[in-house]
RORO-749122 format. One record per residue (C-alpha): residue in three letters; x, y, z. Coordinates in steps of 0.2 Angstrom, whole numbers, padded with zeros to 4 digits. Example, Ala and Ser with C-alpha at 12.3 -4.5 7.8 and 13.67 -1.06 7.14 Angstrom:
ala/0062/-0022/0039 $
ser/0068/-0005/0036 $
END
This chain:
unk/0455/0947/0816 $
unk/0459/0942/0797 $
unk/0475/0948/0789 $
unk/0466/0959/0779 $
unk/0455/0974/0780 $
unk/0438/0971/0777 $
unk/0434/0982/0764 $
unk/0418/0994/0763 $
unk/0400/0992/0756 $
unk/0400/1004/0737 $
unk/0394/1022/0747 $
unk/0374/1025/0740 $
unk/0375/1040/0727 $
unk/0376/1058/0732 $
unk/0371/1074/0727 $
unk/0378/1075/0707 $
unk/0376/1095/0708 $
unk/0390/1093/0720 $
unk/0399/1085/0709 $
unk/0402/1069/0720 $
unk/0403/1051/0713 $
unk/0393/1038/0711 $
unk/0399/1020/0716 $
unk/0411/1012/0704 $
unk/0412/0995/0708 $
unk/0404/0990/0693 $
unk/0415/1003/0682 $
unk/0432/0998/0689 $
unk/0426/0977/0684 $
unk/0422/0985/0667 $
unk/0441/0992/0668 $
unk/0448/0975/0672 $
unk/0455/0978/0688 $
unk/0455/0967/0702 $
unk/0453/0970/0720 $
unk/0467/0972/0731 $
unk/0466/0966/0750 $
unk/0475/0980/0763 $
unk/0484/0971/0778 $
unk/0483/0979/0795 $
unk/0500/0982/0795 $
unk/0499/0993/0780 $
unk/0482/1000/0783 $
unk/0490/1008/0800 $
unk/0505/1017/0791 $
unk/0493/1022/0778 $
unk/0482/1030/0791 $
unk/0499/1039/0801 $
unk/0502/1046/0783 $
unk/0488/1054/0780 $
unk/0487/1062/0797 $
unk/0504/1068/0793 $
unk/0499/1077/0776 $
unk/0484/1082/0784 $
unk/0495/1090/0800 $
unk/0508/1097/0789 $
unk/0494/1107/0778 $
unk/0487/1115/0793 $
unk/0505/1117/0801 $
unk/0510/1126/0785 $
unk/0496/1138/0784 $
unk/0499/1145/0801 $
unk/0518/1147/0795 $
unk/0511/1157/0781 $
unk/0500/1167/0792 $
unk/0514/1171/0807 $
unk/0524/1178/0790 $
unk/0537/1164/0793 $
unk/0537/1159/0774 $
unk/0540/1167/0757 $
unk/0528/1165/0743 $
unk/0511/1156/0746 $
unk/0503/1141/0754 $
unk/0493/1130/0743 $
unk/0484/1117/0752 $
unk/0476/1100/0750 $
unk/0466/1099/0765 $
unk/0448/1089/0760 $
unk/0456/1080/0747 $
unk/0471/1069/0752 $
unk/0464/1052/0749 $
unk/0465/1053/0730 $
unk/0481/1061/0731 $
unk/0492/1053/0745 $
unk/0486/1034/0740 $
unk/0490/1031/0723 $
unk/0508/1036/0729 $
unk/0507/1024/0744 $
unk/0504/1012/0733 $
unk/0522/1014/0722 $
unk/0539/1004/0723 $
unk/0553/1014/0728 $
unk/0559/1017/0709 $
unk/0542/1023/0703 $
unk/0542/1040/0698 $
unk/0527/1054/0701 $
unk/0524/1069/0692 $
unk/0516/1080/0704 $
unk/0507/1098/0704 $
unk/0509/1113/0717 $
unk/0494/1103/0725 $
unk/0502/1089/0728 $
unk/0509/1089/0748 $
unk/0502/1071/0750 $
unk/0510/1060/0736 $
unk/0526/1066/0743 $
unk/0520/1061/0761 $
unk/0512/1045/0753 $
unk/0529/1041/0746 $
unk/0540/1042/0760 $
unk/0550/1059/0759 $
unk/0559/1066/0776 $
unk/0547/1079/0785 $
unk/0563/1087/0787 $
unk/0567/1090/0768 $
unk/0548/1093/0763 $
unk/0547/1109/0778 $
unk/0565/1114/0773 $
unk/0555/1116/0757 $
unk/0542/1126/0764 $
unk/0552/1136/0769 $
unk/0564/1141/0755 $
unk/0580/1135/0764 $
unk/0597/1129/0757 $
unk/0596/1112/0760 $
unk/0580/1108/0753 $
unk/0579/1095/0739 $
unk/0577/1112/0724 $
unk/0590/1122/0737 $
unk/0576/1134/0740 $
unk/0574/1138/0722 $
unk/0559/1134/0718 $
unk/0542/1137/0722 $
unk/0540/1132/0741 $
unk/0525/1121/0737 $
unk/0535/1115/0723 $
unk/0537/1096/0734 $
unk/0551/1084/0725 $
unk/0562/1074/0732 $
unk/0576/1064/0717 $
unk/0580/1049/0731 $
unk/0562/1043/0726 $
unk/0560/1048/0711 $
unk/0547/1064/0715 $
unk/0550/1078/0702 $
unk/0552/1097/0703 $
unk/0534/1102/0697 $
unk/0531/1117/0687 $
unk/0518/1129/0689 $
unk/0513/1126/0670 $
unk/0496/1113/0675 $
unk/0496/1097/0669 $
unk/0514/1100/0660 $
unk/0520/1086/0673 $
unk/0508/1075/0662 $
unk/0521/1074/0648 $
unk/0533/1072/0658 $
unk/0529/1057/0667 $
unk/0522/1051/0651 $
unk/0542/1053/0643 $
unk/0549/1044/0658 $
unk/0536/1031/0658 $
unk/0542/1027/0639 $
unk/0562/1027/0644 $
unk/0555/1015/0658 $
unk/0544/1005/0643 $
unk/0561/1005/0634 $
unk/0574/1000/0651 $
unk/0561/0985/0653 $
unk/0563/0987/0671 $
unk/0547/0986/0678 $
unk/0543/1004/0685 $
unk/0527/1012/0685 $
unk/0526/1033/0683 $
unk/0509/1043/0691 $
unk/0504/1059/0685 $
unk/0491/1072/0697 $
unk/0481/1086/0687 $
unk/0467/1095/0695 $
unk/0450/1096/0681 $
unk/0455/1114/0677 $
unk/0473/1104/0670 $
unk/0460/1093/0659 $
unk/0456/1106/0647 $
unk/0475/1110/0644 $
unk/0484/1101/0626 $
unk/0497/1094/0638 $
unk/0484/1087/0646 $
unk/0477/1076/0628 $
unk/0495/1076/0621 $
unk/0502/1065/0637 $
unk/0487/1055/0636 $
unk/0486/1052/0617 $
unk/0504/1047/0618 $
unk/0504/1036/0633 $
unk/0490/1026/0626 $
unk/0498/1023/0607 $
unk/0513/1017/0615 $
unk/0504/1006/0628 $
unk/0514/1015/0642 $
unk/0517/1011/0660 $
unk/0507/1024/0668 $
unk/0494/1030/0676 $
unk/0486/1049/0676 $
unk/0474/1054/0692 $
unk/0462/1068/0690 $
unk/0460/1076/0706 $
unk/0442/1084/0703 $
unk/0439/1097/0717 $
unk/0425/1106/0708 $
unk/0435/1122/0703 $
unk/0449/1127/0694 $
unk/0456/1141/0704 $
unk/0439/1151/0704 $
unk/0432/1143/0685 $
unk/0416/1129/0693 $
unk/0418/1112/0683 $
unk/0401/1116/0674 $
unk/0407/1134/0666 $
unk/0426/1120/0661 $
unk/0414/1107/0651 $
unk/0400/1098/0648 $
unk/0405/1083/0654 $
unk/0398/1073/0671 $
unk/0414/1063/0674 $
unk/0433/1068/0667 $
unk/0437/1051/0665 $
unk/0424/1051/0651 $
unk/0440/1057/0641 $
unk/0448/1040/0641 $
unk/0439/1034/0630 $
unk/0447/1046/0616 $
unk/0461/1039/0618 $
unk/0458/1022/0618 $
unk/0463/1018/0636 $
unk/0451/1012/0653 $
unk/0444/1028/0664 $
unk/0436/1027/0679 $
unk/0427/1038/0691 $
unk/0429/1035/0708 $
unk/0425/1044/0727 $
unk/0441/1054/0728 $
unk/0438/1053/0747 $
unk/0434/1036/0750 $
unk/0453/1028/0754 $
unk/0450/1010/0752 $
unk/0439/1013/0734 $
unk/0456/1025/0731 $
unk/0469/1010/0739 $
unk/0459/0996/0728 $
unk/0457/1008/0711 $
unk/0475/1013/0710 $
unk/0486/1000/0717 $
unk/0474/0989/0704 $
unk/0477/1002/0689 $
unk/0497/1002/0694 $
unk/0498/0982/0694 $
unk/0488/0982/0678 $
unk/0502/0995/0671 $
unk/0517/0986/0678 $
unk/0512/0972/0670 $
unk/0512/0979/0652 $
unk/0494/0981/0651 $
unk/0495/0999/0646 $
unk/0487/1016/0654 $
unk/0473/1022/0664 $
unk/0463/1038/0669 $
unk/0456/1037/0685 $
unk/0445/1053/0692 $
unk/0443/1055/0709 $
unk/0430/1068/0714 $
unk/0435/1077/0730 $
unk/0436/1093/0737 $
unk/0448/1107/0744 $
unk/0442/1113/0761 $
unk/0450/1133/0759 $
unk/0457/1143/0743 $
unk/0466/1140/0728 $
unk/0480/1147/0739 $
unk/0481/1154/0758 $
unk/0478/1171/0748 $
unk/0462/1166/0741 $
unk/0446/1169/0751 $
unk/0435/1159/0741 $
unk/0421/1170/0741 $
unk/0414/1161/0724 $
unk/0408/1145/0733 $
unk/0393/1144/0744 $
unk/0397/1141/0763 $
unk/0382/1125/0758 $
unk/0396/1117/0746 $
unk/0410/1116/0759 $
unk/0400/1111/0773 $
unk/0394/1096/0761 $
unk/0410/1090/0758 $
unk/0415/1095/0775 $
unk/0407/1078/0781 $
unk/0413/1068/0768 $
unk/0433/1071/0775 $
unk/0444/1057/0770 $
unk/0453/1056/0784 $
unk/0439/1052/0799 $
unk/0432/1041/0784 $
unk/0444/1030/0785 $
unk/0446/1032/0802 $
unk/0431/1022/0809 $
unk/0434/1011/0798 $
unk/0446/1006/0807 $
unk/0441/1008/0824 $
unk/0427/0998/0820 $
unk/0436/0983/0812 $
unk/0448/0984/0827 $
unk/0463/0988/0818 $
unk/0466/1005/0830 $
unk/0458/1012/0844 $
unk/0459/1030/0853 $
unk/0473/1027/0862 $
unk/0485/1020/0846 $
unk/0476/1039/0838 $
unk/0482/1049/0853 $
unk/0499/1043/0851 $
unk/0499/1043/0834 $
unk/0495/1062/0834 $
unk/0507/1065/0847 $
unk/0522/1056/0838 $
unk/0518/1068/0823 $
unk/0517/1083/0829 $
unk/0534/1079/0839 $
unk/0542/1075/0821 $
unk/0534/1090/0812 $
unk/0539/1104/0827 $
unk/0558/1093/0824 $
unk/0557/1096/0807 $
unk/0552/1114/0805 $
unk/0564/1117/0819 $
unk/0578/1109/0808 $
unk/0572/1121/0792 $
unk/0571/1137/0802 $
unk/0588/1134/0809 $
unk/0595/1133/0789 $
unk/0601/1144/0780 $
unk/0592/1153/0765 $
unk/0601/1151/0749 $
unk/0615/1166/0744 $
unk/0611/1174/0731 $
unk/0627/1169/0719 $
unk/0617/1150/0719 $
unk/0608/1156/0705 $
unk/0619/1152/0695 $
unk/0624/1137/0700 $
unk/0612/1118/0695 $
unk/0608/1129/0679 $
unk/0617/1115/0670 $
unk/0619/1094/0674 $
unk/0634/1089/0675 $
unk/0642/1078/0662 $
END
């Protein structure tokens, strides 16, 4: 068995009224980016991680649903690849600017189980002290921020901090996650605008699940693929299959290298799909039971599965106790959030300011 993971044949094109993508190898080649092997060593902990996100998700909505959380459960179920991924794929000091979506880039990173379900669950000792949304995933020690619920405000932010890391000449790489509703905001073209005339270290991912909240992508814009947009700004897009995770692994780690190396910015469209709501009080009633079971069978997760099984890199029994070892450190972790305290209510005032 080589060292590296043989990658996949370009998928044949599906159903465009689904909204899914065509193959891109020929698009990312007109991008400049080259191809990146996967060792079998990291394709494993890439395949744990996204059984975890996948797990914690599901384990969250239940949460929600026994009434053993406050505020609401927004889910990335159906579309982890093109979120979890690009984050795998950062150093330790590279910063991401996520969403409320964005569960898996905080997994793909490395952050505790224990402080992301202490976050779940709105409990003192979180990483925002139970302040902020509980969706709201960061985590400082890896360089995750604090989103905000405004969409695709996390765009201009990662853009200022990839500018300060243009100007430290250190090396880092900032990411930034919008869904396609977050393309049609200024923040959106202003980060973007910006990032490209300065020739930052950056890299922006549209996550393109078909809807924004209840809005279809063909009532948002004319457009077939987001990353069309690029090309106003001066600055390589590509479309890719959101839930293929070796086109994902090969796109961004590529698009990241290509950015560390001072080459400038890049917008990369994954199109994907969330399997339930805009949130765990959303019955999505506006999408036909047709779409989801279409997308459905295009999970990222069993995907990328038998690729594996069938290169030999895992078998059943390395899934069984893969499973079993993350549900073990999920049960530990909400254990540890539930047996927290919430925060009092005089800690309002308190992080209002940095200190000096």
């Amino acid at each position: 068995m080589t060292q590296a993971l043989l990658r996949t044949q370009p998928s044949p094109d599906a159903d465009p009224r689904k909204g899914a993508s065509v193959s891109t190898r020929t698009k990312t080649a007109q991008g400049g980016l080259a191809r990146t092997d996967l060792s079998e060593a990291r394709a494993k902990e890439l395949y744990r991680r996204l059984y975890t996100s996948r797990l914690i998700d599901e384990r969250g909505r239940k949460l929600f649903r026994q009434g053993r959380m406050l505020g609401n459960m927004y889910t990335a179920v159906g579309q982890e690849a093109i979120t979890l991924v690009p984050a795998f794929c950062l150093n330790e000091q590279d910063f991401i600017g996520p969403s409320h979506r964005e569960l898996p880039a905080s997994v793909g990173k490395g952050v505790p189980l224990k402080a992301i379900f202490a976050q779940i669950l709105a409990r003192a000792v979180s990483p925002d002290r139970g302040k902020s949304h509980p969706c709201h995933y960061d985590y400082a020690p890896l360089r995750v921020l604090t989103p905000a619920s405004t969409v695709a405000a996390q765009y201009v932010v990662a853009t200022g901090v990839a500018l300060a890391y243009k100007l430290q000449k250190n090396g880092n790489v900032a990411i930034a996650y919008t869904g396609d509703g977050g393309t049609a905001r200024g923040d959106f073209h202003e980060a973007l605008n910006f990032g490209a005339v300065h020739n930052l270290p950056i890299v922006y991912f549209i996550q393109n699940n078909l809807w924004a909240e209840s809005v279809p992508l063909r009532l948002q814009t004319a457009l077939v693929n987001l990353s069309d947009r690029a090309k106003a700004y001066g600055m390589p897009g590509v479309t890719i299959d959101g839930n293929d995770v070796i086109e994902v692994y090969e796109t961004a780690s590529a698009a990241i290298t290509r950015a560390r190396n001072g080459e400038g910015p890049m917008l990369i469209e994954g199109k994907t799909y969330r399997w339930y709501g805009h949130s765990e009080i959303d019955p999505a009633n506006y999408r036909t039971q047709e779409e989801l079971e279409y997308w459905k069978k295009r999970d990222p997760v069993p995907r990328y599965e038998k690729i594996l099984m069938e290169r030999g890199v895992i078998d059943d029994s390395y899934k069984q106790a893969t499973l079993q070892r993350i549900e073990r450190e999920i049960e530990e972790a909400i254990d540890f959030a539930e047996k927290s305290p919430h925060p009092e209510p005089h800690e309002i005032l308190e992080d209002v300011y940095a200190p000096l």
